[in-house]
N, C-alpha and C positions, 0 to 999 in steps of 0.2 A: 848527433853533434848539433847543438845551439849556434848559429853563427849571430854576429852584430848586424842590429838592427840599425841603419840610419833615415830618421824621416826627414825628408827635405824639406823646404819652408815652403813651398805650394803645395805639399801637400801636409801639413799642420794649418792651412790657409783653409784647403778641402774640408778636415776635418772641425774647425773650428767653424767654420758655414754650416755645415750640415748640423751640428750639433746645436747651433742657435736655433735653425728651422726647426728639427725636433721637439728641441724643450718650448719653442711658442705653441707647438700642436697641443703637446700634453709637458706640466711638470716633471720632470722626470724622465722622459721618453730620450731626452738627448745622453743623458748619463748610463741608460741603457744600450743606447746605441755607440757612445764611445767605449760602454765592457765589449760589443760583439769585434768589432774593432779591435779591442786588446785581444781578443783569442784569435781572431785571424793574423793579428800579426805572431804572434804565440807558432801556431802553424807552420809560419815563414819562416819563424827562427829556426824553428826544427827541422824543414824539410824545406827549402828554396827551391831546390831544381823541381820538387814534385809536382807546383802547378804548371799549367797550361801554359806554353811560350804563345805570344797570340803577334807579336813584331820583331822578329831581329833575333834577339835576348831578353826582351824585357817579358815579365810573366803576369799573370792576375789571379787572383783570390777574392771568391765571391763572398761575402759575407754572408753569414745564417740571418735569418728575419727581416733585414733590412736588405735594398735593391740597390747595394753598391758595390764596386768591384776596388780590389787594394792593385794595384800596378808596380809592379817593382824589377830591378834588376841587381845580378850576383857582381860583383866585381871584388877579386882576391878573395878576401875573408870574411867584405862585409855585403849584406844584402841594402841595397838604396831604395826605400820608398818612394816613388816621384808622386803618385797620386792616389787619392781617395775620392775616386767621383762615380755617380749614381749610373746606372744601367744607361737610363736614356741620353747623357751626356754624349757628342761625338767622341769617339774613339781618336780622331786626331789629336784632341786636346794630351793625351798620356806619348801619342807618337812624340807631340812638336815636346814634348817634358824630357823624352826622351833622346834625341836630339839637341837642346840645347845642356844637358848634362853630359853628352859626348861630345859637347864642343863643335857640333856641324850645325 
């Protein structure tokens, strides 16, 4: 079962950074890294509960090639993206994402 994806606007903020950095390294390298992106989220829609819970509910997905992690949580039908940030980024930053999407 395919469930709906929603990406939240910090994390289209995530992706929309990281992808400038990219393509200033190399032409091209950022629209690479927004396809590994589309299949991690591809993944998600397929199988949400399958990754790793790492706070509460909220889950991550590592990206192929690239050293960032997707963060997301299931709610009813739909799955909510909150973030797209890189390995070495503090782990709070996806907590407090999460948290202010449940309203605490």
């Amino acid at each position: 079962m395919t469930e709906k994806l929603l990406v939240q606007p910090e994390a289209e903020a995530d992706l929309a950074e990281a992808y400038r950095w990219y393509e200033a390294q190399r032409p091209g390298l950022g629209l690479e890294f927004l396809a590994a992106v589309d299949r991690a989220l591809e993944r998600i829609a397929e199988q949400p509960l399958r990754h790793a819970a790492v706070h509460r509910d909220t889950r991550r997905t590592f990206l192929r090639r690239f050293p960032y992690v997707v963060f997301h949580v299931m709610r009813s039908d739909r799955v909510h993206v909150l973030a797209v940030l890189h390995q070495r980024r503090n782990p709070r930053i996806a907590r407090n994402r999460v948290s202010r999407f449940e309203g605490g």
